[in-house]
C-alpha positions, -999 to 999 in steps of 0.1 A, spaced: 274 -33 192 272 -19 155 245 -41 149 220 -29 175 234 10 161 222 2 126 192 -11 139 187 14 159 194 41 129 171 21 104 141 23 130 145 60 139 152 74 104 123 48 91 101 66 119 112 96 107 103 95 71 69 79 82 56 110 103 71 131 75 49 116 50 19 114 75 27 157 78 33 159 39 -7 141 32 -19 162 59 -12 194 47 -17 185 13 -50 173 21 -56 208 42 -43 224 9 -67 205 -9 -98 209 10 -92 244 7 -88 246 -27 -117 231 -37 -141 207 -18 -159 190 -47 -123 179 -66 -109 168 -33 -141 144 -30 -143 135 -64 -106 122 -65 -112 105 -31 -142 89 -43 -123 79 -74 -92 61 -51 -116 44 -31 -134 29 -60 -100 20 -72 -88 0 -40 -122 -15 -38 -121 -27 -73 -80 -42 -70 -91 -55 -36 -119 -76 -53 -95 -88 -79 -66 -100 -55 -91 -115 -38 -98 -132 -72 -70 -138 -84 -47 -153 -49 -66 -189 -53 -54 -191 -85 -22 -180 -78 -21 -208 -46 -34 -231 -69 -7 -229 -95 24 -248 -78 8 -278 -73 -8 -283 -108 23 -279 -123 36 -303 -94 7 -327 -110 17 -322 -143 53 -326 -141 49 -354 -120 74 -387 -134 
């Protein structure tokens, strides 16, 4: 029985925080927007080349990684 509690606790305050950090961007990007329109698109265009530019180098960079245990499987094969 306490295990379907501290599910049930880890599911509800993890729900919790997310809608609390879904109200906390909101506002702040509200707060934002108000502020100043051309900041608040500049730094958005800034993050998305940013996730673009990581996304193209784990997309890179994961063969190599997948690649790794079996050449040193290869290599330090008796």
């Amino acid at each position: 029985m306490s295990d379907v509690e501290g599910i049930r606790n880890l599911v509800g305050t993890g729900l919790v925080e997310f809608a609390g950090g879904l109200m906390t961007a909101a506002i702040a990007l509200i707060y934002l927007i108000h502020t100043s329109v051309t900041m608040t698109g500049l730094a958005f265009s800034i993050l998305l080349v940013f996730g673009f530019g990581i996304s193209w180098a784990f997309k890179t960079i994961r063969p190599i990684f997948r690649a790794r245990p079996k050449i040193t499987a290869e290599v330090t094969d008796d």
